[in-house]
N, C-alpha and C positions, 0 to 999 in steps of 0.2 A: 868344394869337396862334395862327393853324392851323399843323400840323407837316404836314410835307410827306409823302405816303407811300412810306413803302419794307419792304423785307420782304417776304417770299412770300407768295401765297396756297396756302395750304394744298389746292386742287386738283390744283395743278403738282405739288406736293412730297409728298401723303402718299394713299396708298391703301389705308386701312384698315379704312372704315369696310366691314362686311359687308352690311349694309344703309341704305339712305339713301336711299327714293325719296317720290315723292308720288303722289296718285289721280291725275295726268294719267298716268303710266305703263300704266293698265291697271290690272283686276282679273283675278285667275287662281283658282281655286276650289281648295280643298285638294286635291281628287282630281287636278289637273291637276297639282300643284307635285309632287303625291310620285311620280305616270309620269314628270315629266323626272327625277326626282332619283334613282329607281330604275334612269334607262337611266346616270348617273354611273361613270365608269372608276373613282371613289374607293371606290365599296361593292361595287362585282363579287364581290370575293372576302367578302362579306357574310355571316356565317350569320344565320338567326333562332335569339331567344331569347338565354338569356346575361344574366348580370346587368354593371353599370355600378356602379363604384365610384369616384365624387366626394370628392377631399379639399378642404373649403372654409373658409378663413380663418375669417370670423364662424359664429355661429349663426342659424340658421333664426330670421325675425320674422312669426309667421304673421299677429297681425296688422296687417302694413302688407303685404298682397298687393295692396292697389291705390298704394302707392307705387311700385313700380317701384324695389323697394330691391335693393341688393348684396347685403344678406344671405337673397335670393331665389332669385338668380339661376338658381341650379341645377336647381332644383326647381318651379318655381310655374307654369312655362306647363305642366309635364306632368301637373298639377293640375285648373290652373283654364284657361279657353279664355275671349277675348274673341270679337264678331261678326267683327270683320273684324282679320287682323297685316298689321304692316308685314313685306313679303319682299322677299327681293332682283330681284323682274322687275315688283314693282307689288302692290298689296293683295291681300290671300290670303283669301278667304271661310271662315271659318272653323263659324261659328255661325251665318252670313249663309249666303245661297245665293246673292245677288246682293242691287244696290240702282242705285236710279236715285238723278239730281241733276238740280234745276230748271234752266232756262237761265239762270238768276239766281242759280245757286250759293248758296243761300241754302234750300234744303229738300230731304233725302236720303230716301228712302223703302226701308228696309232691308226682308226678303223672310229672314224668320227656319227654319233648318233642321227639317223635321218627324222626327218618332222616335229625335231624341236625349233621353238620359237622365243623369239624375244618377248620381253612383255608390251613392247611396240605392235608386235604380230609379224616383226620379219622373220625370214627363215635364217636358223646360222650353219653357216657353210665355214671351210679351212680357212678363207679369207680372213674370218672375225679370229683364228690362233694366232693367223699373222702376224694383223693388227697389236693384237693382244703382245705379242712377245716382243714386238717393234718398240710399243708405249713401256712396256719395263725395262728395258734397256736405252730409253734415252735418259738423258746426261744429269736433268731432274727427277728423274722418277724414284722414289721411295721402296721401290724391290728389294723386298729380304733375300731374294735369291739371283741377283742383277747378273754375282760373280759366276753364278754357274751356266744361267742362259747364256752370256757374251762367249760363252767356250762352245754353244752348240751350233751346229746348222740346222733352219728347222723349215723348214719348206712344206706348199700344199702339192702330191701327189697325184690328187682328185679332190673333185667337188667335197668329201667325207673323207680324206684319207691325209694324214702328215705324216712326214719322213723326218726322224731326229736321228741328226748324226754328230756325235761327240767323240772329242781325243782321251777321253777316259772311261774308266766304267759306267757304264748306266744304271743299272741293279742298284745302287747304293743311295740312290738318291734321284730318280725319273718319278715315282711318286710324291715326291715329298715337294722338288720343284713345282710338279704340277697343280700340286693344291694349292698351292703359295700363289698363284697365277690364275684366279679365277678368269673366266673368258669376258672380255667389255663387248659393250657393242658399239662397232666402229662409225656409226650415224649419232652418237647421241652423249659418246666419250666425253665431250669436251665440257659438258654438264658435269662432271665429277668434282670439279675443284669447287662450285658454290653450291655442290647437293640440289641445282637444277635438275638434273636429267639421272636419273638412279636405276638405269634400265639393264637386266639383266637377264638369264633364262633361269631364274630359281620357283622352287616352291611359292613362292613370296614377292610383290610386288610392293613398290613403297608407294605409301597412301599419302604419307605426312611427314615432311622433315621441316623441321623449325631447328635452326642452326644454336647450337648452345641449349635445346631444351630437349628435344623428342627427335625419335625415328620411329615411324608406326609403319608395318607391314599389313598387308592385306593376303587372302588366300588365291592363288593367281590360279584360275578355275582351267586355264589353258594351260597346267602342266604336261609335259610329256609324259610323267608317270600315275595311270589310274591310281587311285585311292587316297594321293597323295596332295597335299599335306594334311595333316588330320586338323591342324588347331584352325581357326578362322580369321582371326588375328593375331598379331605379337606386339603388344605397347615398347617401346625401349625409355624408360622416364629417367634424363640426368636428374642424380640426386647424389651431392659432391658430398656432402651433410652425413657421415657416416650415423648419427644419432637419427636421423630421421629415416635413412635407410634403415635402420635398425624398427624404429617405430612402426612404417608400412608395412615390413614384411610379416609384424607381430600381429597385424591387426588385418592384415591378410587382402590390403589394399596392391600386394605387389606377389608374386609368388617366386621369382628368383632375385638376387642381388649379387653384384659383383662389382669387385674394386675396394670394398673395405678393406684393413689389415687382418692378416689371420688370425689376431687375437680377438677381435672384435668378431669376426666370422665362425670361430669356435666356441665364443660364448651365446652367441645367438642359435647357431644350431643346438647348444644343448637346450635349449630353452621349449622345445616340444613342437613337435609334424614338423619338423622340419630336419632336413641333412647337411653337412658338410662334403661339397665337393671341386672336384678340379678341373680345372679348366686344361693345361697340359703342367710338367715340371718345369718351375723356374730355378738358374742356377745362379746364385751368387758367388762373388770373386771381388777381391780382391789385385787392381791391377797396378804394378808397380812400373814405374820408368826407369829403368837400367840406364840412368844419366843421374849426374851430380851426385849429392849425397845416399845414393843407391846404387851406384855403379859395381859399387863392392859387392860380390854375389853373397856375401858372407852376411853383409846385411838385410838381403832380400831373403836368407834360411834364414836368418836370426827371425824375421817376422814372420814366418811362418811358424816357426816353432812357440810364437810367443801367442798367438790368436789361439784364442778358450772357444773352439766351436761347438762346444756340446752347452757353452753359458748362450750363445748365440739363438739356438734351434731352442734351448727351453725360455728364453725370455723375448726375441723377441717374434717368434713364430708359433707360442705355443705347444710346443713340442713335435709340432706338425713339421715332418721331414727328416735327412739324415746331414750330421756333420761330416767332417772327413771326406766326402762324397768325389767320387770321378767325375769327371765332366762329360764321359761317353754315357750314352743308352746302355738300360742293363744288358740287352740283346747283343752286344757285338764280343765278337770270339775273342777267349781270353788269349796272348796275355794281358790284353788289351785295359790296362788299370792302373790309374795313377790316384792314389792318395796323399792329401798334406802331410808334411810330419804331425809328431805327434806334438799336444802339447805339454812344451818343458822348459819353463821362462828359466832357469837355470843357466841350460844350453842356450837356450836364446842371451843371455846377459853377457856370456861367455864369447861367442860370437860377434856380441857388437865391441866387447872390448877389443880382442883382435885387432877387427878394420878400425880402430881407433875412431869409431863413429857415434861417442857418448855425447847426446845432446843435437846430433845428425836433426833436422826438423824435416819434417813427413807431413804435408801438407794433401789433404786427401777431398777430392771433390765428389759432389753425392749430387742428385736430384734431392729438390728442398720435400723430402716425404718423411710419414713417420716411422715408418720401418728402416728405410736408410738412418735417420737420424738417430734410433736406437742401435743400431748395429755400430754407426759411427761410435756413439760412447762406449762400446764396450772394445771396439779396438784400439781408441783414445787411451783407455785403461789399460789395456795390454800391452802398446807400446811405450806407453808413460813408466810403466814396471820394468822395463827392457834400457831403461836409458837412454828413449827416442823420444823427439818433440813433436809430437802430431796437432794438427789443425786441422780446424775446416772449412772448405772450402762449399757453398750449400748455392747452388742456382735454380733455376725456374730450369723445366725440362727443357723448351726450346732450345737457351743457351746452354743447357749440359750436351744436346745433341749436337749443336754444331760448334762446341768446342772441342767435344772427340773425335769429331769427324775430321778436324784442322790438324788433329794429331796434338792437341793443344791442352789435353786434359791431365796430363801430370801422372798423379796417383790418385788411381780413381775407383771406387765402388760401381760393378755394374751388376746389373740382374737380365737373364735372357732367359729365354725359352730354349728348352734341352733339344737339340737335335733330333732326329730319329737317328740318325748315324751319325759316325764319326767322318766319313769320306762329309759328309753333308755341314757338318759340324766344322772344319777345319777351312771348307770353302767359302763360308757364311757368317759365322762366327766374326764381327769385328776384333775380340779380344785374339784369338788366333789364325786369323786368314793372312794371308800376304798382302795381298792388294787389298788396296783402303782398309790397312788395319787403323784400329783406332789409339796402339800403341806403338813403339817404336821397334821393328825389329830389327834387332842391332845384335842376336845372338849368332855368332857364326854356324854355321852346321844345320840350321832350325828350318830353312828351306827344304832341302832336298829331302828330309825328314817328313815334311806335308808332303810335300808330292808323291814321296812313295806309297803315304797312305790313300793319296787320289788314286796314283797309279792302278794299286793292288786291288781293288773294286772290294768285288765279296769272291774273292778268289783264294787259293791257302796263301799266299803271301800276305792277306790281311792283316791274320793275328798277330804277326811278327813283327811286322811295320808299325803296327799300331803299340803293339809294347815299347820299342825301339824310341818314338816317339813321346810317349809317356813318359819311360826317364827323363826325357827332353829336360820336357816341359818340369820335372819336380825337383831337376837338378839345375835348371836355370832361376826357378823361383820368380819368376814374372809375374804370373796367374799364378793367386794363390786362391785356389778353391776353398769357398766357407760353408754354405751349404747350399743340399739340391731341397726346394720345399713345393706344393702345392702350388697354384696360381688360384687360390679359396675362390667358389661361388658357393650362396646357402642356396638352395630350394628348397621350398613347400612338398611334402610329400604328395600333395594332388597335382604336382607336376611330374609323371613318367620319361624316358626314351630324353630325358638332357643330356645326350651323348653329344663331347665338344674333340673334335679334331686340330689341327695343327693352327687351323685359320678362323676355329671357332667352333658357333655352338654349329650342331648339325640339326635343324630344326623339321626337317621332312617328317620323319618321326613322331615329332614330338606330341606330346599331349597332355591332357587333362583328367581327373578320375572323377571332376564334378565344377 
């Protein structure tokens, strides 16, 4: 039966993302982003040079730089550079100088930077995007965006010039891929997998990587962009020890941290000079298998209706973030919104009685962390209330990744990073892509529904498609959306310009106040 919608959209309610836009916004060229951000009241009191010392949960994975992983975050855009990032006023040129788009949205013709250099000192030409899109798209590679490249043709032009030709719109997601794809360098790649060879065309060259402890950057004096970078160093010091993370940053041996839980990361921001911020929107869900004791669609709205996301966002995120939450960017044209039902254990009880599924066991896999684990007890509770038997299932991330990946993960808790778009979201997204999803898609009609919103790019059939799809998804009860929250980093307030994009922190910028 369809559930009626109630719940917020996450546009009204949460404003957090630091960047979220698409190619309709505009392109700005690096020189351009860093005169507005230089004239910023935040860096006045700015000096240059100065080292940056990062305390980060996980250890550095050098090579998954094209995944777009957490345990990059700190480090890897000061490293590696894609053509074009996602920024907060519209796509930022980075490696690009500029690029046109067909009136068919359907062919980008990128206008590659001349007299950049590796930090080797080679020169990079079309060659190194080649390479570059060749290494994301082989059969191991860890690209967040594999599904969207294998759809494109992308060829050198000229020595400076690529030709991308894709069977869908471009607009909705040519920036977002691009960042995702920093450029390698094809002499020195194969150093990526033991953090031997870390050579890039960034701000920043690696000084010092000791596997499991540090990644230390240096200021690579041979930028292409004068004045840039400002800081001299950047420390990245694994420190898994959420207490001691806590200690350094108090006593001002560290001036960012990232990877504690938001609770812990809210309590230490208030604790004085320092702030609470984001790295991009993480969305959590709820994924159910529409096999066995779930098949019954009656039973997957029963669980929806039974999850307290507003006990979820205050206990255990702090109140950091919104419940109810759509899983699109606030930016994409309405009607484009889907929220969970509301909750109402009532209807939910009601529901399981129906499908005659009192006592149905819901077996639910998490990564072994503590925010999953809280989150797990409070849907334990809610389903327990409902006349369902919940379990858990708790692995080490490795085997939670390559159990989902087998298709092999049941009903499972996941947390991702919010899209910039929904065209981008739908093709990327394990929880909803087609190919190599990581759940079973076994709803009729749920295909040609994605594709229309590939189809429709950022054209008017957008909004439509996108609603269209939305009931889908709230009337199949698959993905049960629980909340969209922060991905917490604290800074020291004598850290300025900590502005983090899709694939991380943007550290060109960045600086010091002393």
């Amino acid at each position: 039966m369809p559930l009626s919608r109630r719940g917020r959209s996450v546009r009204n309610v949460l404003a957090l993302t630091l960047v979220s836009v698409t190619l309709a916004g505009g392109c700005r060229s690096a020189v351009e982003l860093a005169d507005r951000e230089a004239t910023g009241a935040d860096i006045a009191n700015c000096v240059d040079g100065g080292t940056l010392v990062a305390a980060v949960a996980q250890a550095p994975v050098p090579g998954r730089v094209l995944a777009g992983s957490a345990a990059n975050v700190m480090w890897v855009r000061g490293v590696f550079e894609p053509l074009l990032a996602v920024g907060p006023d519209g796509p930022v040129e980075l490696l690009a100088t500029g690029y046109t788009i067909s009136a068919d949205d359907r062919t980008a013709v990128l206008r590659l930077r001349e007299g950049v250099r590796f930090h080797t000192g080679r020169a990079f030409t079309a060659q190194d995007v080649l390479y570059t899109v060749a290494r994301a798209l082989e059969p191991s590679s860890p690209s967040s965006v594999k599904a969207v490249l294998s759809r494109w043709d992308v060829r050198a032009t000229g020595d400076h010039e690529i030709t991308i030709t894709s069977p869908a719109p471009l607009t909705p997601v040519l920036a977002s891929v691009l960042d995702n794809t920093p450029i390698l360098d094809r002499e020195t790649a194969a150093g990526l997998e033991d953090g031997s060879a870390l050579v890039g065309t960034g701000p920043f060259r690696v000084d010092r990587f000791r596997p499991g402890a540090e990644v230390s950057l240096v200021r690579n004096d041979d930028y292409w962009q004068t004045g840039l970078p400002r800081l001299d160093r950047i420390d990245n010091v694994v420190v898994p020890d959420t207490t001691a993370q806590i200690a350094a940053m108090r006593s001002g041996r560290t001036q960012l941290a990232y990877g504690m839980t938001t609770q812990d990361a809210d309590t230490l921001a208030r604790s004085g000079r320092m702030e609470l911020g984001s790295t991009q929107n993480i969305l959590y869900a709820l994924v159910l298998d529409p096999r066995g004791p779930l098949a019954d669609v009656r039973v997957r709205q029963a669980i929806g209706h039974a999850i307290d996301r507003e006990r979820i966002v205050a206990q255990v995120f702090a109140g950091q973030g919104a419940p109810d939450a759509e899983p699109w960017p606030g930016a994409e044209p309405a009607p484009g919104s889907v929220s969970p039902p509301g909750w109402d254990p009532d209807r939910a009880r009601e529901l399981v009685r129906e499908a005659g599924a009192e006592g149905a066991a819901v077996p639910v896999t998490i990564i072994n962390n503590p925010q999953l684990q809280a989150t797990y007890q409070i849907l334990a509770n809610n389903l327990t209330e409902i006349g369902l038997r919940p379990s858990l299932v708790a692995l080490t991330a490795p085997d939670y990744q390559s159990r989902l990946a087998a298709g092999d993960g049941g009903n499972y808790l996941s947390f991702r990073a919010q899209s910039e778009t929904a065209s981008l979201l739908v093709q990327t997204n394990p929880d909803y892509r087609l190919r190599g999803a990581h759940r079973p898609v076994t709803q009729p009609g749920y295909a040609p529904l994605v594709d229309a919103v590939v189809a429709a790019g950022a054209g008017p059939a957008a909004g439509p498609a996108l609603g269209r799809l939305s009931d889908r998804i709230l009337d199949d009860a698959v993905v049960q959306n629980l909340v969209v929250v922060p991905g917490p980093v604290v800074r020291s307030l004598d850290v300025q310009a900590a502005t983090f994009g899709p694939s991380g922190l943007l550290s060109r910028e960045t600086c010091m106040t002393r």
